[in-house]
LOBADREN-704493 format. One record per residue (C-alpha): residue in one letter; x, y, z. Coordinates in nm, 3 decimals, m for minus. Each point is the difference from the previous one (the first is absolute). Layout:
<pts>
<resn = a	px = X	py = Y	pz = Z> $
...
</pts>
This chain:
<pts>
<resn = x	px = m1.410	py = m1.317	pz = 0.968> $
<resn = x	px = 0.292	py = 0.176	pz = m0.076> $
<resn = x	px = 0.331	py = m0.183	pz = m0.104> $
<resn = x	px = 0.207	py = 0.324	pz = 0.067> $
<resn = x	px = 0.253	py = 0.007	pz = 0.285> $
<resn = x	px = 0.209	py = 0.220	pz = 0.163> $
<resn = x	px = 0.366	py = 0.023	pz = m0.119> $
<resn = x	px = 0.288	py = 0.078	pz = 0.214> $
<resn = x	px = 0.121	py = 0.306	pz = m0.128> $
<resn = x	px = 0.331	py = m0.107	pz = m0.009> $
<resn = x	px = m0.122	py = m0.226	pz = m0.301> $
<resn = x	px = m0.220	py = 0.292	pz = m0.148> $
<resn = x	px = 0.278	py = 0.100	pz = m0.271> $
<resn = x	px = m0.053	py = m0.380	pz = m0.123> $
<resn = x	px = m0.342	py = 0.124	pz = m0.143> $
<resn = x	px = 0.125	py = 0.253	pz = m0.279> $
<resn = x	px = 0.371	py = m0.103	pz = m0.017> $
<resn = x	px = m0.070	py = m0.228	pz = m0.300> $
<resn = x	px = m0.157	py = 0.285	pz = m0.203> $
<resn = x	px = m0.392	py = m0.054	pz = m0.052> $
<resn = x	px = m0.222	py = 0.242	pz = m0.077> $
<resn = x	px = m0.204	py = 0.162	pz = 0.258> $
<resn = x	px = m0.321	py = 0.173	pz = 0.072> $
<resn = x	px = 0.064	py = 0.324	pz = 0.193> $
<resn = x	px = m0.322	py = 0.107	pz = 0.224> $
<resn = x	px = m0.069	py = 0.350	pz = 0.133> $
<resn = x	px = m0.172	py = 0.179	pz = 0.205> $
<resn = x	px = m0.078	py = 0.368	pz = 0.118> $
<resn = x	px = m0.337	py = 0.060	pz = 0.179> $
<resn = x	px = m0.265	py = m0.136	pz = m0.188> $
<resn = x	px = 0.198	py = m0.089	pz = m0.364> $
<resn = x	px = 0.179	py = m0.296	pz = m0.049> $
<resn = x	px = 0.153	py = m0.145	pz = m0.298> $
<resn = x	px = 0.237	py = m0.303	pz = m0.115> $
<resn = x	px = 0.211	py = 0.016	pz = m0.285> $
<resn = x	px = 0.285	py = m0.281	pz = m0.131> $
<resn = x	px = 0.325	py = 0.103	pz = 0.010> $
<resn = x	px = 0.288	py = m0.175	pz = m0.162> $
<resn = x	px = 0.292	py = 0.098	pz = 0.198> $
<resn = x	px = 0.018	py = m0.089	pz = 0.373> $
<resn = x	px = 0.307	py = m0.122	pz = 0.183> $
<resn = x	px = 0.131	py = m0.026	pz = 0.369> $
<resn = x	px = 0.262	py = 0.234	pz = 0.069> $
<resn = x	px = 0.053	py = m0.103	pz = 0.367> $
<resn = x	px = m0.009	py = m0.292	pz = 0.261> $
<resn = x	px = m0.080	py = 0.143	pz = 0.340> $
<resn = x	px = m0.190	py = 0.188	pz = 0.015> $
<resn = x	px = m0.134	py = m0.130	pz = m0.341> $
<resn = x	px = m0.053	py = 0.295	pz = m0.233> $
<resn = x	px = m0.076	py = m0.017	pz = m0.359> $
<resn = x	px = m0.051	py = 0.233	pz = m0.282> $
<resn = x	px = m0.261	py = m0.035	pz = m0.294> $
<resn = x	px = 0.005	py = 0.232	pz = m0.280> $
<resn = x	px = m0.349	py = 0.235	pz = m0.038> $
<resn = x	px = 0.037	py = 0.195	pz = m0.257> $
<resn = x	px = m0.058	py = 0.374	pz = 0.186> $
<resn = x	px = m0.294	py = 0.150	pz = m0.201> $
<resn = x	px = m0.293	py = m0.294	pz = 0.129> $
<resn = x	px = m0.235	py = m0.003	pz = 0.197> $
<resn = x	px = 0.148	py = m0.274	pz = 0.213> $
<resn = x	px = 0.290	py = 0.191	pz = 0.038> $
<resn = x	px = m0.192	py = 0.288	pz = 0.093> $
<resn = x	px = m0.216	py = m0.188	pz = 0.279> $
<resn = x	px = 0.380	py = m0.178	pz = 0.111> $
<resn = x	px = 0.100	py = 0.352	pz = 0.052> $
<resn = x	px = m0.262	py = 0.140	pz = 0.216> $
<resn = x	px = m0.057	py = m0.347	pz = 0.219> $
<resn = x	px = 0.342	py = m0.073	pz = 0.022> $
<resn = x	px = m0.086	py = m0.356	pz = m0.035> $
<resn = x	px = m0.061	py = m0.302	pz = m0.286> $
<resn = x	px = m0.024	py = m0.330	pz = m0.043> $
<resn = x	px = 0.114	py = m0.255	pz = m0.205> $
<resn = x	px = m0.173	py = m0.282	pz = m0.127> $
<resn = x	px = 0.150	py = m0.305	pz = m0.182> $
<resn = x	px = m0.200	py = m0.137	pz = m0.268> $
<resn = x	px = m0.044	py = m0.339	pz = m0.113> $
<resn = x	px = m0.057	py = m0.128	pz = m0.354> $
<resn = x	px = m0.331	py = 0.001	pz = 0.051> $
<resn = x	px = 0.041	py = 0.405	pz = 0.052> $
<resn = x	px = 0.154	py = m0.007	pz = m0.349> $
<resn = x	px = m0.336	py = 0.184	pz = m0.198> $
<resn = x	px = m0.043	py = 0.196	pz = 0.316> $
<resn = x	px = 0.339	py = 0.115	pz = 0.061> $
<resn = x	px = 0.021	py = 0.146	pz = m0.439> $
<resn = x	px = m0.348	py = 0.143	pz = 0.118> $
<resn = x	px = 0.139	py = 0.210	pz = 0.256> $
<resn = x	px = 0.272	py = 0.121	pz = m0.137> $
<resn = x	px = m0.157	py = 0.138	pz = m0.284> $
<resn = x	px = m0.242	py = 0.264	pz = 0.128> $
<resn = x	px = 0.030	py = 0.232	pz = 0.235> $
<resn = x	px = m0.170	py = 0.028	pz = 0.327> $
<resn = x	px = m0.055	py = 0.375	pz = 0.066> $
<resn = x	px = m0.349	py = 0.008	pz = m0.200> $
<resn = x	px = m0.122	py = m0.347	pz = 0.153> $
<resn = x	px = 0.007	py = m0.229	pz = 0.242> $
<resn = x	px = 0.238	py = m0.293	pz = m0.108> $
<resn = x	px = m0.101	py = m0.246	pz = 0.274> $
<resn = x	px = m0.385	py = 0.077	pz = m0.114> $
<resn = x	px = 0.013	py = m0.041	pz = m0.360> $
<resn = x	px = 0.220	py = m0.301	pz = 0.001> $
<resn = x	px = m0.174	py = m0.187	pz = 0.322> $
<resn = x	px = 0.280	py = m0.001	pz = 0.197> $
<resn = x	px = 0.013	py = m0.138	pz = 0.360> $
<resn = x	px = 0.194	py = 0.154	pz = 0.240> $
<resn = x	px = 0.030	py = 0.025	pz = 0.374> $
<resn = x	px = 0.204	py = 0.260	pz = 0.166> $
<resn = x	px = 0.330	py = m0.062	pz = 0.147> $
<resn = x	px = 0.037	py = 0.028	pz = 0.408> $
<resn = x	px = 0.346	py = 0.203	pz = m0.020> $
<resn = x	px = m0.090	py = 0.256	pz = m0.269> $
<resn = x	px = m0.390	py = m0.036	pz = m0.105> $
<resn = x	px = 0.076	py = m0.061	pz = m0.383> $
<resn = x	px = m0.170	py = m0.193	pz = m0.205> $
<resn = x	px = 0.107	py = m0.376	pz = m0.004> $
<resn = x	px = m0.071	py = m0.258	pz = m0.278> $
<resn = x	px = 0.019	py = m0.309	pz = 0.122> $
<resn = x	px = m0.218	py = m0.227	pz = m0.259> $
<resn = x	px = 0.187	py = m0.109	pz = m0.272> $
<resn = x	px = 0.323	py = 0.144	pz = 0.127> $
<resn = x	px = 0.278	py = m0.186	pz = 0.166> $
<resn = x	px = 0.157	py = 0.300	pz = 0.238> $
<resn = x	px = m0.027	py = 0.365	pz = 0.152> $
<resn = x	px = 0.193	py = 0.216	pz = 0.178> $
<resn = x	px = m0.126	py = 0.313	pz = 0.193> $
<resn = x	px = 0.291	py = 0.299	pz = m0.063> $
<resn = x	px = 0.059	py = 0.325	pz = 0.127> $
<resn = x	px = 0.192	py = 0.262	pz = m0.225> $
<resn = x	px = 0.336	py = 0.100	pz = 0.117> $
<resn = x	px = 0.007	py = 0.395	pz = m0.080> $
<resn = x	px = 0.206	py = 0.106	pz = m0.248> $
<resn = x	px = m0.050	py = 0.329	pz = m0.104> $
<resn = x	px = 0.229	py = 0.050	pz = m0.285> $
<resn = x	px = m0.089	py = m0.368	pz = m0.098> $
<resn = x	px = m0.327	py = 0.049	pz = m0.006> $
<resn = x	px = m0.062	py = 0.335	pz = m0.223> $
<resn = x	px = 0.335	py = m0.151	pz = m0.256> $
<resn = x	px = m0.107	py = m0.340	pz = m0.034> $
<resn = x	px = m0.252	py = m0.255	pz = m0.046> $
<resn = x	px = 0.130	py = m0.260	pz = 0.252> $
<resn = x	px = m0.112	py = m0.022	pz = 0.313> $
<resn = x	px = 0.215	py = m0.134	pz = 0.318> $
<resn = x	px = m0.266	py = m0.179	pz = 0.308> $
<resn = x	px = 0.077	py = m0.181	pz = 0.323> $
<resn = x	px = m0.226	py = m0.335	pz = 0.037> $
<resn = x	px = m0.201	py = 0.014	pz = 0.297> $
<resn = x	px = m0.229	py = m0.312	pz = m0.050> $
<resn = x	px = 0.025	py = m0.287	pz = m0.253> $
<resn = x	px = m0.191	py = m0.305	pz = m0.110> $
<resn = x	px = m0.017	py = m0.303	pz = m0.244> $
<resn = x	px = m0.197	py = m0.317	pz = m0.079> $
<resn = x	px = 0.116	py = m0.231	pz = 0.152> $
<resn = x	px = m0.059	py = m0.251	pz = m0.318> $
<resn = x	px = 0.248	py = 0.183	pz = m0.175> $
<resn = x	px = 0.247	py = 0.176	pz = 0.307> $
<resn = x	px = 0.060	py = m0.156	pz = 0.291> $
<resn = x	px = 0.325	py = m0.065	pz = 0.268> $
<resn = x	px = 0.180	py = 0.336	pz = m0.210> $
<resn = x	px = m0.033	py = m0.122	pz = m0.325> $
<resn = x	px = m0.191	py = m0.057	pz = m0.320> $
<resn = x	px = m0.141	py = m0.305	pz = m0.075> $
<resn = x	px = m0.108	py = 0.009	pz = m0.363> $
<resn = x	px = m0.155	py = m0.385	pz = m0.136> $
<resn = x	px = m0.289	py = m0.097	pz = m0.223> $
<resn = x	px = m0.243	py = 0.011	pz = 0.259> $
<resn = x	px = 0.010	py = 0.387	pz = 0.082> $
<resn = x	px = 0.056	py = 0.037	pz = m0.358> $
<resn = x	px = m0.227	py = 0.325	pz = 0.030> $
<resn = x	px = 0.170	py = 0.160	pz = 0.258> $
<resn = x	px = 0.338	py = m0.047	pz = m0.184> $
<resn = x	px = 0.142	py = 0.421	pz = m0.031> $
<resn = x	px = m0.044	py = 0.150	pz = m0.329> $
<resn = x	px = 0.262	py = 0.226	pz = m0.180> $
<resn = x	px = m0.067	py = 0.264	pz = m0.228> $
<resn = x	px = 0.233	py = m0.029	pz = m0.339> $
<resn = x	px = m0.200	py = 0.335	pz = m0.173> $
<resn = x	px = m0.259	py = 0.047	pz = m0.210> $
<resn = x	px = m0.251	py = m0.237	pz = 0.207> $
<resn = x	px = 0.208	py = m0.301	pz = 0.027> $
<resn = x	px = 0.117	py = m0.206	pz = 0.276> $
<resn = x	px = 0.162	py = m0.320	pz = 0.127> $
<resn = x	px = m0.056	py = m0.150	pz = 0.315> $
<resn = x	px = 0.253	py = m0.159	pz = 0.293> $
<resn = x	px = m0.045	py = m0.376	pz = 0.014> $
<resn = x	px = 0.262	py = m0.212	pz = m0.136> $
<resn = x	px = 0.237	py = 0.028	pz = 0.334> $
<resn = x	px = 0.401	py = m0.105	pz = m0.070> $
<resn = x	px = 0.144	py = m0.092	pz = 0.332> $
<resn = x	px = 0.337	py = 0.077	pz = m0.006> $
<resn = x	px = 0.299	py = m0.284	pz = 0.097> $
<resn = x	px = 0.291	py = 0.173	pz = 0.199> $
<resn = x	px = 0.327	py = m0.005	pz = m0.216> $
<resn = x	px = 0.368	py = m0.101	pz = 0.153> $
<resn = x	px = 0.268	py = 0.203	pz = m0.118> $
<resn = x	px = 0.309	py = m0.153	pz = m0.202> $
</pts>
């Protein structure tokens, strides 16, 4: 059974806004590929658009190109081995999703591939054309046509990090194969003025 849910897409910029790394999925024809990425961000509310930095010489960029489409899974900590993994080989002389046993199912909107297991959110993009953005630099501007999270760890618009989804708590790339994970949430007191 799957714990992922659909999330309004006015709350879809509340998956990436608080910086984790993410696993970008492609696919043209019969290739596909995932990748991490380190940079994602929303850059707009309604409709929710985001852009993720890929860097334009892959082979996921290459696939984003001709589909027009990606996706964008959110790994958990469990993800953490995984998520180095992909990131650090290249996908145009194999099949990622193959020689790493990844599950995937393919999203309704835009028929990427979706990881689900061990991940805590996706969202199903669409590129925004850009053309001088596109052949001068590696990011990448999308409009979010579909998202969803589990619902352990997302739920009612917002993140809901505690020690018993400890696996699906976001990762966040700090270089060199090290990362931290979200967990210890600070909820913040309003302040009066003097």
């Amino acid at each position: 059974m799957s714990h992922f849910k659909p999330v309004d897409l006015a709350h879809a910029s509340r998956l990436i806004n608080h910086g984790p790394t993410v696993l970008v999925t492609s696919r043209h024809g019969e290739r596909r590929n995932v990748m991490a990425a380190a940079w994602s961000m929303p850059v707009e509310f309604t409709p929710p658009r985001i852009a993720v930095v890929v860097d334009k010489h892959t082979f996921t960029r290459e696939l984003m190109q001709a589909s027009g489409t990606f996706g964008l899974c959110i790994p958990g900590a469990a993800l953490v081995d995984l998520t180095y993994a992909v990131g650090s080989v290249s996908g145009r002389d194999l099949d990622k999703f193959a020689r790493f046993a990844i599950s995937a199912r393919d999203g309704a909107a835009t028929g990427v591939p979706l990881i689900e297991s061990g991940c805590a959110a996706w969202l199903e993009c669409r590129l925004i054309p850009e053309p001088h953005t596109e052949t001068a630099y590696d990011t990448c501007f999308a409009e979010v046509v579909a998202a969803a999270a589990d619902s352990r760890v997302f739920a009612g618009g917002h993140w809901n990090f505690d020690a018993g989804n400890a696996d699906l708590h976001t990762i966040h790339h700090l270089g060199a194969g090290n990362f931290v994970c979200a967990g210890d949430v600070l909820k913040a007191k309003g302040l009066s003025g003097a």
